[in-house]
N, C-alpha and C positions, 0 to 999 in steps of 0.2 A: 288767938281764940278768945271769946267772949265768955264771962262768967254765965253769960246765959246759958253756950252750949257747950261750956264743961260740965252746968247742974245736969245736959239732957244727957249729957252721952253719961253720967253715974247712973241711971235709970236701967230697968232691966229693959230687956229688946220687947218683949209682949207691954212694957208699958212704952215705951216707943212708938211701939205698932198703933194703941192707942191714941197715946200723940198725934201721931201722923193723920189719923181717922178723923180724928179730931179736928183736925186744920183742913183737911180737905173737906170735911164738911162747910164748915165756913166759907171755905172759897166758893164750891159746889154752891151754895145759897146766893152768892151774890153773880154769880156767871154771867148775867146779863149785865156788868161792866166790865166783861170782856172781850174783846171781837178779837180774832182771827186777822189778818193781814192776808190781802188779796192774794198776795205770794206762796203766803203759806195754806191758803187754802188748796190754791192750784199745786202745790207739791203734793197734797193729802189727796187731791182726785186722782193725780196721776199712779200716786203707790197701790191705789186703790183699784185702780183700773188694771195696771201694771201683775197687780196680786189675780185679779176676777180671772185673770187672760191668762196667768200660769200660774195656779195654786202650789202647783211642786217648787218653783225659784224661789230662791232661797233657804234662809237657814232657821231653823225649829229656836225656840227659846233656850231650850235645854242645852244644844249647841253653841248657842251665841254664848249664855253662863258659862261655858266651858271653857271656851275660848277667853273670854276675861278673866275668869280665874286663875288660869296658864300664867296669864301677865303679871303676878301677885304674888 
């Protein structure tokens, strides 16, 4: 682990949270030098598609958390 992200992880989690806002803003700003991979777009229509055509399939976020947390 890097001195860098032993200083973040000493930080409290809402300055974290900040952090993280923080970075994603920056990337968020420069996103037009980012494209998507043909592949990956066409996986993104399909889930998409996949989701429109059965809103009930699958599993809630609060499930999914669950289920990770289980593992831990």
């Amino acid at each position: 682990m890097t001195h860098m992200m032993r200083d973040i992880l000493r930080l409290s989690i809402p300055e974290r949270i900040l952090m993280v806002e923080a970075i994603w803003d920056s990337i968020e700003e420069k996103d037009e030098q980012f494209e998507l991979s043909t592949e990956t777009k066409q996986l993104l229509d399909e889930r998409l598609e996949a989701h429109i055509n059965n809103p009930g399939e699958g599993s809630s976020w609060n499930d999914v958390k669950a289920r990770i947390k289980k593992q831990f």
